[in-house]
ZATIKOL-113712 format. One record per residue (C-alpha): residue in one letter; residue number from 1; x, y, z. Coordinates in nm, 3 decimals, decimal comma. Example, Ala and Ser with C-alpha at 12.3 -4.5 7.8 and 13.67 -1.06 7.14 Angstrom:
+----+-----+---------+---------+---------+
| aa |   i |    east |   north |      up |
+----+-----+---------+---------+---------+
|  A |   1 |   1,230 |  -0,450 |   0,780 |
|  S |   2 |   1,367 |  -0,106 |   0,714 |
+----+-----+---------+---------+---------+
END
This chain:
+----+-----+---------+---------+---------+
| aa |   i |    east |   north |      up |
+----+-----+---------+---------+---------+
|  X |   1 |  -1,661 |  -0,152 |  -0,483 |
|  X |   2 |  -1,388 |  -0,328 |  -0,650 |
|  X |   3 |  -1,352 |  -0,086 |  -0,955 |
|  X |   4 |  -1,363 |   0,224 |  -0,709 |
|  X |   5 |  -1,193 |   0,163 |  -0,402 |
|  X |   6 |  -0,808 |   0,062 |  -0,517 |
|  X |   7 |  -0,476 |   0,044 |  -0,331 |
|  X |   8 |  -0,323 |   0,311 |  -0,518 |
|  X |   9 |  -0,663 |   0,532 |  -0,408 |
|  X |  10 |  -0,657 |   0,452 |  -0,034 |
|  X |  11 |  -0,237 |   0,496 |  -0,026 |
|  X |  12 |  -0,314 |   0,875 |  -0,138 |
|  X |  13 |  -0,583 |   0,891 |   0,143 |
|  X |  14 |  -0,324 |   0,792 |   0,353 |
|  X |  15 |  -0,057 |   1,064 |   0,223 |
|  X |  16 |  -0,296 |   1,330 |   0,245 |
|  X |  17 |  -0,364 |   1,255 |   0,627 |
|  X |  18 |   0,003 |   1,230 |   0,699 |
|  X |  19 |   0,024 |   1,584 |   0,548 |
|  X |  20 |  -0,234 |   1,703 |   0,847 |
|  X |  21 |  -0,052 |   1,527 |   1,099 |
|  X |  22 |   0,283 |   1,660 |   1,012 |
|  X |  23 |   0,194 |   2,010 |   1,004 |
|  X |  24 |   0,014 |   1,906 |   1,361 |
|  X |  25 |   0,369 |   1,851 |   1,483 |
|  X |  26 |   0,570 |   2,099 |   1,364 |
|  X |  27 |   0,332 |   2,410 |   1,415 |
|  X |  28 |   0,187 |   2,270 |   1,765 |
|  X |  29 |   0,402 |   2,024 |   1,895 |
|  X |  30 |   0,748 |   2,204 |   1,900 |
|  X |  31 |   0,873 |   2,156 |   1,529 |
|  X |  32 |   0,875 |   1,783 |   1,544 |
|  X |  33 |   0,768 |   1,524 |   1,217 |
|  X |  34 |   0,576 |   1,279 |   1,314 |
|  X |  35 |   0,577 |   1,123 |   0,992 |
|  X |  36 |   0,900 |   1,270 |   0,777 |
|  X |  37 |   1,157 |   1,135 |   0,964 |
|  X |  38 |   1,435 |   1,302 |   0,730 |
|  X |  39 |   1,309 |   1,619 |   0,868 |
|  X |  40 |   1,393 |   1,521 |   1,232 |
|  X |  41 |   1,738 |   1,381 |   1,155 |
|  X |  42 |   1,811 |   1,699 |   0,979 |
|  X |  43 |   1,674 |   1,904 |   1,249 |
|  X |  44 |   1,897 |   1,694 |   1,493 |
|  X |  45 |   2,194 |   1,745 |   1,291 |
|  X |  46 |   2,119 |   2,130 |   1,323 |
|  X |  47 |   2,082 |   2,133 |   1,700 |
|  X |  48 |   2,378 |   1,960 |   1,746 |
|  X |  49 |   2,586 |   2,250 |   1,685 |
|  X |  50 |   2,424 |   2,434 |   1,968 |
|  X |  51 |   2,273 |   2,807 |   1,985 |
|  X |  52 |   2,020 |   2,729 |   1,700 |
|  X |  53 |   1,731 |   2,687 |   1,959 |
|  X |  54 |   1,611 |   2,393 |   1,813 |
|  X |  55 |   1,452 |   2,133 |   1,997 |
|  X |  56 |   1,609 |   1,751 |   2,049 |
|  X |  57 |   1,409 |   1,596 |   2,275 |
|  X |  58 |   1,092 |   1,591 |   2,059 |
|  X |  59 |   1,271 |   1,447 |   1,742 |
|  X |  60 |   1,457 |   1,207 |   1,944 |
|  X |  61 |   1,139 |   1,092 |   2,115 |
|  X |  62 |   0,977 |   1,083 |   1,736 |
|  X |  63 |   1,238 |   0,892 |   1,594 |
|  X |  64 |   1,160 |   0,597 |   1,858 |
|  X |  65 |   0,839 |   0,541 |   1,879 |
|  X |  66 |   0,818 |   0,579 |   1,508 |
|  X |  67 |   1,102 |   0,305 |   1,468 |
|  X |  68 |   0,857 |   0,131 |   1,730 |
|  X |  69 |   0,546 |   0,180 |   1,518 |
|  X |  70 |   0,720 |   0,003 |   1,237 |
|  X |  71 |   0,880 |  -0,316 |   1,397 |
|  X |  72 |   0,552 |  -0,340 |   1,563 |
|  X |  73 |   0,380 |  -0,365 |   1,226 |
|  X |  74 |   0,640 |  -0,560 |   1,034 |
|  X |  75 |   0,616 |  -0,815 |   1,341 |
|  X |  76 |   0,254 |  -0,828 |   1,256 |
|  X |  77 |   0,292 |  -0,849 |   0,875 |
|  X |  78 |   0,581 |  -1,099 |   0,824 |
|  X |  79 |   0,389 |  -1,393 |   0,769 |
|  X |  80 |   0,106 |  -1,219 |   0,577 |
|  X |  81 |   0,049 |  -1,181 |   0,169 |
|  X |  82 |   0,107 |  -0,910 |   0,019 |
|  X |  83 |  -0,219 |  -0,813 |   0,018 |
|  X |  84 |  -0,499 |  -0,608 |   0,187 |
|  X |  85 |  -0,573 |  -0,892 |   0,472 |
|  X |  86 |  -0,715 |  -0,910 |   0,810 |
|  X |  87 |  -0,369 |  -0,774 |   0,963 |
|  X |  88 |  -0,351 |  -0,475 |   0,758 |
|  X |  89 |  -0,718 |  -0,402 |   0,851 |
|  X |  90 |  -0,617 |  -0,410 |   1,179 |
|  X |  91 |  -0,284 |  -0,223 |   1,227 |
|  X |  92 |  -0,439 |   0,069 |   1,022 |
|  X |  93 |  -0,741 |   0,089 |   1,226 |
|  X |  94 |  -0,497 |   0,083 |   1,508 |
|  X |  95 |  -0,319 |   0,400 |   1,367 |
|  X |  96 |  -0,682 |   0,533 |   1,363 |
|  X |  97 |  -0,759 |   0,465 |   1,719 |
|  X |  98 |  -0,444 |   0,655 |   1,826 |
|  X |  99 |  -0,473 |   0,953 |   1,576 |
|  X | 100 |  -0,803 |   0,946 |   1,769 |
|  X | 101 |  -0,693 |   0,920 |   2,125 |
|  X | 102 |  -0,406 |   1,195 |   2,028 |
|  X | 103 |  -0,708 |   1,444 |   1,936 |
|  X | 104 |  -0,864 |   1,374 |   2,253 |
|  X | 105 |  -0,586 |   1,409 |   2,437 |
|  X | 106 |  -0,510 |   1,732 |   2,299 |
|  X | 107 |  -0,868 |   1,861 |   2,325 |
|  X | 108 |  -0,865 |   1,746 |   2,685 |
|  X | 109 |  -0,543 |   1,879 |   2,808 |
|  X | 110 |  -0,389 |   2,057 |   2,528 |
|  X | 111 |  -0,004 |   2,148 |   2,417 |
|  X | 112 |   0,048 |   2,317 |   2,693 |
|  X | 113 |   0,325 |   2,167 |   2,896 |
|  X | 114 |   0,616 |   2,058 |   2,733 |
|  X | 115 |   0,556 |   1,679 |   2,912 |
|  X | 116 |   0,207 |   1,711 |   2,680 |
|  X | 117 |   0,365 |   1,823 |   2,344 |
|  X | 118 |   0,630 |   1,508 |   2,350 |
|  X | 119 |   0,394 |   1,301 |   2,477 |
|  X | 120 |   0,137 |   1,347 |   2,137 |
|  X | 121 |   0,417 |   1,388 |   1,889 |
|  X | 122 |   0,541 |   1,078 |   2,019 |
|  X | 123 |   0,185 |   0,888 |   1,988 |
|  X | 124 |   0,186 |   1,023 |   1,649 |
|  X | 125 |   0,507 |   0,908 |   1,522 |
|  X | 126 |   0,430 |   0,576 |   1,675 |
|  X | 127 |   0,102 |   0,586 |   1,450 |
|  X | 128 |   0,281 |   0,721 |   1,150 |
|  X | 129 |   0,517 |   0,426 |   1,156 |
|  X | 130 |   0,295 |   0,147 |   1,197 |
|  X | 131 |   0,113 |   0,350 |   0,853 |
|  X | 132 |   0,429 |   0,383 |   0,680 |
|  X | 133 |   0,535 |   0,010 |   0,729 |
|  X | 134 |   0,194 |  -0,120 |   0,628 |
|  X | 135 |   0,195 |   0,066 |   0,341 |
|  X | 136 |   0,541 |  -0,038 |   0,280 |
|  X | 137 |   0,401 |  -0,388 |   0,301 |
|  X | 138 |   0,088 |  -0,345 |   0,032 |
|  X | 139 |   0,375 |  -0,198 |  -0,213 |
|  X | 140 |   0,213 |   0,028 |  -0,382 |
|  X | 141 |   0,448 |   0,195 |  -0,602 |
|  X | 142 |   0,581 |   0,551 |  -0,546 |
|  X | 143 |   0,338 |   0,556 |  -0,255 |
|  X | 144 |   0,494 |   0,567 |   0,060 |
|  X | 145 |   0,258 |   0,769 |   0,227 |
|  X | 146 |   0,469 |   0,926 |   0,450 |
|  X | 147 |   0,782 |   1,128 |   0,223 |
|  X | 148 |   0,799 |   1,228 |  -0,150 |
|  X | 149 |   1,166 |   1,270 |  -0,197 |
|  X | 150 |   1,162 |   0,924 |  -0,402 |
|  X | 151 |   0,868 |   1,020 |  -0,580 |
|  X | 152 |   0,990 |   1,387 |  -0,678 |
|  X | 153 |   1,329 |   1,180 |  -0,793 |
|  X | 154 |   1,100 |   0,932 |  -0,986 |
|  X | 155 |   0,914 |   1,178 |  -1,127 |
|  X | 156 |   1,178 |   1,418 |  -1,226 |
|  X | 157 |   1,413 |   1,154 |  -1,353 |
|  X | 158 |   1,189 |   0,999 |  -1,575 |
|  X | 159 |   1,001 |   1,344 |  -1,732 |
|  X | 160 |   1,058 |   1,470 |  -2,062 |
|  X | 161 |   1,400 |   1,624 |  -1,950 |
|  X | 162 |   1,505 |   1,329 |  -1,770 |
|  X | 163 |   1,498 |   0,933 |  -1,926 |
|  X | 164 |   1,167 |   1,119 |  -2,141 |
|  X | 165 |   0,975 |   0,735 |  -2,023 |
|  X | 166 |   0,677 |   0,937 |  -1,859 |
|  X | 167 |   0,547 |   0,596 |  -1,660 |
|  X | 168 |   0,418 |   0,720 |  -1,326 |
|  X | 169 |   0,394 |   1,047 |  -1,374 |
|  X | 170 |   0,034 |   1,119 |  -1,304 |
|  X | 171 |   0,064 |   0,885 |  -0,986 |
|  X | 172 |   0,359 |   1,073 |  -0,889 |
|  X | 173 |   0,189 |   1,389 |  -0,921 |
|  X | 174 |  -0,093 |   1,291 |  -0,702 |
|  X | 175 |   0,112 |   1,200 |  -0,432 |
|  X | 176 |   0,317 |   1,511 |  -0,387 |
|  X | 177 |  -0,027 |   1,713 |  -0,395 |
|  X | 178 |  -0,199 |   1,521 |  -0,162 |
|  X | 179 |   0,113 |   1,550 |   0,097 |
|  X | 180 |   0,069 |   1,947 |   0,013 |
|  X | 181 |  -0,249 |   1,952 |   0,052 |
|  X | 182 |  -0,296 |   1,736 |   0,369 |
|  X | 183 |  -0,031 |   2,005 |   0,489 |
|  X | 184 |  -0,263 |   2,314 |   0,421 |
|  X | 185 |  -0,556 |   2,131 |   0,602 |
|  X | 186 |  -0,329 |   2,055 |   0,879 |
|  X | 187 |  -0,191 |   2,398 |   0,892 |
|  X | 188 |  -0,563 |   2,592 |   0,846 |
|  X | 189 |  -0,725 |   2,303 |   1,099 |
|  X | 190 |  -0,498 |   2,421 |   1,389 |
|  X | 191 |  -0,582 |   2,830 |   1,372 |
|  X | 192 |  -0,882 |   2,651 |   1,498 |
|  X | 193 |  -0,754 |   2,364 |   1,700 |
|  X | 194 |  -0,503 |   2,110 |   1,716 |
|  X | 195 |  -0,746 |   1,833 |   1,800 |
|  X | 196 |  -0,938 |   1,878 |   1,560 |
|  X | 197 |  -0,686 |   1,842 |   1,287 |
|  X | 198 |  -0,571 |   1,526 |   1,445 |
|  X | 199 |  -0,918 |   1,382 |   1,429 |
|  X | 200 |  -0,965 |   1,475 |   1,037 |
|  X | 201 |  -0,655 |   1,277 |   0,972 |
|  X | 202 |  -0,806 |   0,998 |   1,232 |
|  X | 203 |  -1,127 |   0,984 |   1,046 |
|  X | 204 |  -0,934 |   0,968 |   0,691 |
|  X | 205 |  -0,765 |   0,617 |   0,797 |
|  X | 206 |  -1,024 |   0,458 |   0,929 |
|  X | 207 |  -1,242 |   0,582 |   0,648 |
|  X | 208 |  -0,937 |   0,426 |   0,466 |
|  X | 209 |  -0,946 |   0,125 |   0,701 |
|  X | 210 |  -1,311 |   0,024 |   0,637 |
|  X | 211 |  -1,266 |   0,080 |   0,284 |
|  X | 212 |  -0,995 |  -0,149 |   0,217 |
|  X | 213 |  -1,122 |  -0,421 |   0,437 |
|  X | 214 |  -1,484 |  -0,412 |   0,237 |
|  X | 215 |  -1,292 |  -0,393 |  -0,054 |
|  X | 216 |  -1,069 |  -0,730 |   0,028 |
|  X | 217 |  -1,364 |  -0,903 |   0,117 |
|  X | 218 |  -1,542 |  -0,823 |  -0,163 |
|  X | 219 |  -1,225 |  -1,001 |  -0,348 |
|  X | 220 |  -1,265 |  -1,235 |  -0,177 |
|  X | 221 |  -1,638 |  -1,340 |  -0,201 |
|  X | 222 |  -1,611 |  -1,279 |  -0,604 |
|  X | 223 |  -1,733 |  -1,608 |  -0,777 |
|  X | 224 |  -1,415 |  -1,761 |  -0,943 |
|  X | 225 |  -1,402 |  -1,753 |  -1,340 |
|  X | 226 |  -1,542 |  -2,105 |  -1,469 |
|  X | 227 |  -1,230 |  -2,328 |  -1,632 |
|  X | 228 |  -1,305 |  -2,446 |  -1,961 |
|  X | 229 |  -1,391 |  -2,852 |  -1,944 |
|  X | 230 |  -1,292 |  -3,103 |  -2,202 |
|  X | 231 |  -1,584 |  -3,409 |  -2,155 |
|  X | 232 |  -1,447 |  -3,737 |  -2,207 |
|  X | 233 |  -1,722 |  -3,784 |  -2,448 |
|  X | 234 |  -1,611 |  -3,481 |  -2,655 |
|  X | 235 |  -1,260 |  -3,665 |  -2,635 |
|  X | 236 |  -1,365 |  -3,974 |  -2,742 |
|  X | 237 |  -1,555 |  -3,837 |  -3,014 |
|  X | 238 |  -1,224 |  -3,656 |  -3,096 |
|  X | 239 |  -1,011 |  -3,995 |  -3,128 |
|  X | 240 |  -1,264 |  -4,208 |  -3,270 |
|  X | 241 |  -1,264 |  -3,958 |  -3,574 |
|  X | 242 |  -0,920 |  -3,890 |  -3,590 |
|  X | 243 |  -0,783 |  -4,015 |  -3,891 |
|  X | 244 |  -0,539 |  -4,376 |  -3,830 |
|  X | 245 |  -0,172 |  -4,438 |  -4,000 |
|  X | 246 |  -0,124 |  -4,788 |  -4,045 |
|  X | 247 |   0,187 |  -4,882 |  -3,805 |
|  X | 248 |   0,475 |  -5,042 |  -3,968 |
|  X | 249 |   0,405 |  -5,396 |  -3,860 |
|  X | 250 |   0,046 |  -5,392 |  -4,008 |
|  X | 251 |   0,201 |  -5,249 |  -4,306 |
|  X | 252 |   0,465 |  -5,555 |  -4,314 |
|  X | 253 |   0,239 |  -5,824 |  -4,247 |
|  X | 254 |   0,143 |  -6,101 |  -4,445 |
|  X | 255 |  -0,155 |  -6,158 |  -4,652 |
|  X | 256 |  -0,471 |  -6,349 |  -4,411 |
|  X | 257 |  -0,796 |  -6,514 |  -4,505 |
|  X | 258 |  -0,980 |  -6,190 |  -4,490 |
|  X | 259 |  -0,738 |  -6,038 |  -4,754 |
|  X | 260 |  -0,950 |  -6,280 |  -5,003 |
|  X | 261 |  -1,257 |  -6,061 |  -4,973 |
|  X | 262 |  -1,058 |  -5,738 |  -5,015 |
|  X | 263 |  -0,758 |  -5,801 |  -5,277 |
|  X | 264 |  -0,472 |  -5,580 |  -5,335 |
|  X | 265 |  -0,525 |  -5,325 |  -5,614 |
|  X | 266 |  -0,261 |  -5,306 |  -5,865 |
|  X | 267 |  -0,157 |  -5,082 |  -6,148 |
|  X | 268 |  -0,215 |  -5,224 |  -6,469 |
+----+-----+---------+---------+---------+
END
């Protein structure tokens, strides 16, 4: 389990379902990110000069509860290790709960009202940002989970035309497909249904979810490496044959009785 099932692995899992959930939002739910909040801050910079017909409420809404999502999980996490723990465990299946309820919702009711379509883009920023700050937490590099701009500067600054280091690049490349790909999904998922793309992006984090947990506990049920131990016999073999200097005042001393049976040995 250990050698299979690694942060960096389930941080991609977790890319490619924001991928399906943002392309939930914006095709579905009235152009709104539930998870790339650059894209609502640039879409609220657009509709601010008026007559563009794009929406504000939605990425207003999105913005707060994904704000929410976060302080919610960093409240949770900010006594914890670094480390896949109980907490993480349960704040991500949390996020999978309400990716869950979200489908339902819109299976039950669907977008139809504009009450509805805030409503579920709100749920799923408020999912999306208790993901991102977990993630953020575990700090797995270049893996965010929820953008890429920092990852296509990584990876472009440090290629062969950039700082020519190459470290990351693979990583870096996985992430940005994932996000593309969890995009497609989400995109090809709602010609069918909206629902249903939210529950494939449900059932990725708490596949995710029980993954990591089995994986942490696995950690931590792994017998510790033996220390080497020095016996005091070995040790007292070791000084008892260790060769002895004479100290100065032995050297210095004067001659005894027992000096009789051993006498000095001089150079002719």
């Amino acid at each position: 389990m250990r050698r299979h099932v690694t942060p960096l692995g389930l941080m991609l899992a977790l890319t490619f379902a924001t991928g399906v959930v943002d392309a939930v939002g914006y095709l579905r739910l009235d152009q709104v990110f539930a998870g790339n909040m650059t894209g609502n801050v640039v879409i609220l910079g657009m509709a601010a000069t008026g007559g563009t017909g794009l929406p504000v409420l939605g990425p207003v809404m999105a913005l707060v509860f994904f704000l929410a999502g976060a302080a919610v999980a960093g409240r949770v996490l900010r006594t914890a290790a670094p480390i896949w723990g109980r907490r993480c465990t349960a704040l991500l299946g949390a996020v999978g709960i309400v990716l869950a309820a979200t489908a339902l919702g819109l299976a039950v009711t669907g977008p139809g009202t504009l009450a509805a379509r805030e409503l579920m883009a709100s749920a799923l920023a408020l999912a999306m940002g208790a993901q991102a700050a977990t993630a953020r937490h575990l700090a797995v590099k270049d893996v965010t989970t929820v953008v890429v701009t920092s990852t296509l500067t990584g990876l472009a600054a440090d290629s062969r035309l950039g700082a020519a280091r190459g470290q990351g690049a693979r990583r870096r490349v996985a992430v940005v497909t994932l996000i593309t790909v969890g995009a497609v999904a989400g995109a090809a998922l709602c010609q069918v249904h909206a629902g249903l793309a939210v529950l494939a992006a449900a059932l990725v984090v708490l596949t995710v979810t029980g993954l990591g947990h089995a994986s942490a506990r696995s950690t931590d049920h792994a017998p510790a490496k033996a220390e080497p131990i020095i016996s005091s016999t070995s040790s007292s073999l070791a000084s008892a044959t260790a060769p002895t200097r004479p100290s100065p005042a032995s050297a210095s001393r004067s001659p005894s009785a027992d000096d009789e049976y051993f006498p000095p040995i001089t150079s002719p």
